[in-house]
N, C-alpha and C positions, 0 to 999 in steps of 0.2 A: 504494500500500500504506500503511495507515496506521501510524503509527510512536508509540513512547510511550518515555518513559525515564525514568527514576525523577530509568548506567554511569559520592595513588597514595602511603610512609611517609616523615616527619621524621627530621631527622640533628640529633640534639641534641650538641653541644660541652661536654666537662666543662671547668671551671675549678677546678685544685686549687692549692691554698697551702699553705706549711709554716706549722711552728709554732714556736716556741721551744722550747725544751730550758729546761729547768729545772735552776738552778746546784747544780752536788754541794752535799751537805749538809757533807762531813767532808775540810775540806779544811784548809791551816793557815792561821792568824790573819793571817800576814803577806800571803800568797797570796790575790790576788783571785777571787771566782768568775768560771768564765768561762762567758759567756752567747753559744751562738754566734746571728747572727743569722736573723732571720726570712727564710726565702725567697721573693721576691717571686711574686707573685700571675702565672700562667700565662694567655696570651692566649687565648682561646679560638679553636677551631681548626676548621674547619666539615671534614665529612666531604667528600672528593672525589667527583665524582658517576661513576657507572655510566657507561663507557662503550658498556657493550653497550645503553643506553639511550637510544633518540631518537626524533626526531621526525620526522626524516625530511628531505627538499627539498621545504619551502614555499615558494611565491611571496609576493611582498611584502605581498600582498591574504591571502592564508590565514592570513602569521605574524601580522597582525596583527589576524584576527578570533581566531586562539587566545590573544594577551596579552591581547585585552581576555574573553575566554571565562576565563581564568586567574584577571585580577582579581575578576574576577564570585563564581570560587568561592573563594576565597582563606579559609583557607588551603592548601585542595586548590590542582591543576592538573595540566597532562597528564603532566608527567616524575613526578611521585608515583602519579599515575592510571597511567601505565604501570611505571612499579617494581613495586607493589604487585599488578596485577592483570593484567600483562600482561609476566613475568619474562622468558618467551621470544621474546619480540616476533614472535609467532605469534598472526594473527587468521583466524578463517573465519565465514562467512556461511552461510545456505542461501537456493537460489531455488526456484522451481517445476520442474519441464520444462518446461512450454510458455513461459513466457517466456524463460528460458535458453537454448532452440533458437533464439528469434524475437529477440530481442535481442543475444543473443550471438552466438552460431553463422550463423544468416542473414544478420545484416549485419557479420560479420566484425568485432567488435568491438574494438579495441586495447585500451580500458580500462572497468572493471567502472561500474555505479552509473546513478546519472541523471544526465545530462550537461546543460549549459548551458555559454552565454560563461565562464565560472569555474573549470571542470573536471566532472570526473565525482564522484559521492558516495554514499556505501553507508554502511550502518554495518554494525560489525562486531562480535563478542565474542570474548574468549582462546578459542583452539581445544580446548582441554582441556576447556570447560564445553560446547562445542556438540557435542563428540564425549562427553562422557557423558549429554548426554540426548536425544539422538538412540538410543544403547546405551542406556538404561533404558526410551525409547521402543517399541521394538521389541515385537512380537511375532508370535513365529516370524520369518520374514523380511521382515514389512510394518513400518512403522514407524505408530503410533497419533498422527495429528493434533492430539487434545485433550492424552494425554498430555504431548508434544511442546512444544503451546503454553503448558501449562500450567510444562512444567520453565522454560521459556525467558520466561515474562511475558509472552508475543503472543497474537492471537486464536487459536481452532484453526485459522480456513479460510487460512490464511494457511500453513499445507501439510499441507494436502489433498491425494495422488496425492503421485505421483514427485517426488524433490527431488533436486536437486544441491548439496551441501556443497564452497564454495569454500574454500582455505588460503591463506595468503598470510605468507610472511615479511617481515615489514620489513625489516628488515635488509638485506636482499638487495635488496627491491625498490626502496626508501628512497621509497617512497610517504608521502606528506605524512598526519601522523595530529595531531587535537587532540581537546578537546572537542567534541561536541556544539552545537549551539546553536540557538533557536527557526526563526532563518529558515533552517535549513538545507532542500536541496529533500528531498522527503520526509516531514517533520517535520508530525502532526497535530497539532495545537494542542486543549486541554482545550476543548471548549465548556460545559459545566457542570460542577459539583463531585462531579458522578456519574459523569462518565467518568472510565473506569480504561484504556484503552486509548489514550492519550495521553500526548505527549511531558513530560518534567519535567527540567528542566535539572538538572545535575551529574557526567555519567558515568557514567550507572545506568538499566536501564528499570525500570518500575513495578516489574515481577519482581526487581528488586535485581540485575538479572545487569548486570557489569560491558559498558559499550562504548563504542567509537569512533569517531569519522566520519575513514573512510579518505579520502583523495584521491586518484585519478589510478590506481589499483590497477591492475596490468596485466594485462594476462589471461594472455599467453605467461609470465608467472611464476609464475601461482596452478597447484594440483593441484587437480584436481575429482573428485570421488568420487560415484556415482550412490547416490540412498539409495532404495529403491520402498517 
């Protein structure tokens, strides 16, 4: 499947200082004014971070292709990328049916994605944006493929016919989640400055719709909902 991507907020620290006070005007000749002093300048103080926010359990090999995916986008990265776009730490996907049956279902699958030596890997977007255009998709009880592709930034044939909408909490599953990245499996690479339906580093596809490369997603965890 070809894959394209365009798919988190800063904690700024104030620093406040006092001021002098300025000596009474009316006070007696003998009597000093009194000046109290200036209060020193406050450390700054970085915001604690979200713990409902993570990343999950990566292996040695993942956390360190998301720090260097981090530096890359800097001053983005995936704990901002998932604050900002991913509050409920709730991702879904959609597949086809027939590979869904044949890959999942037929061979019994433990975990979502394309798999190699590395792990399994999917991308995925906040479940809130793939369950409203799926719903704006609709008509009558079919869901429209162009529409569809068009809300989501993907081809239309890319679902065609029946689909399956996977859910997946993190949280719960603590499935390994970063950026994005060129060699991930999946991942089309631009062949010319015409293609629009290719990958673009940041945490975005072309369609600006926020997303993630899940790892290791479990199936016994996800909720799957039939879309026809």
């Amino acid at each position: 499947m070809k894959r394209r991507s365009a798919l988190l907020p800063l904690y700024i620290a104030l620093v406040v200082a006092g001021c002098a006070k300025e000596a009474p005007t009316a006070v007696a000749a003998a009597e000093p004014a009194k000046v109290e002093p200036a209060e020193a300048p406050k450390a700054p103080v970085e915001a604690a971070a979200d713990p409902a926010i993570s990343t999950g359990k990566c292996d040695e090999k993942q956390a360190a292709i998301s720090q260097q995916a981090d530096q890359r986008a800097q001053p983005w990265g995936i704990t901002q990328h998932l604050a900002k776009n991913f509050p409920d730490m709730k991702v879904s996907w959609l597949m086809k049916e027939a590979p869904y049956q044949n890959f999942v279902v037929k061979t019994g699958a433990e975990k979502f994605g394309r798999c190699d030596d590395n792990g399994c890997f999917l991308f995925a977007a906040p479940t809130a944006v793939i369950e409203a255009a799926v719903q704006k998709s609709m008509t009558g009880e079919v869901h429209d493929p162009a529409a569809l592709g068009q809300a989501l930034g993907l081809p239309a044939k890319n679902f065609e016919g029946p689909l399956r909408m996977m859910t997946l909490d993190l949280r719960a599953s603590e499935a390994c989640v970063r950026l994005p990245v060129d060699e991930d499996p999946g991942v089309w690479k631009c062949q010319s400055e015409a293609d629009k339906d290719c990958f673009v580093f940041g945490g975005y596809t072309s369609g600006k719709v926020p997303e993630l490369m899940v790892i290791n997603a479990p199936v016994a965890q996800a909720t799957v909902k039939e879309i026809p």
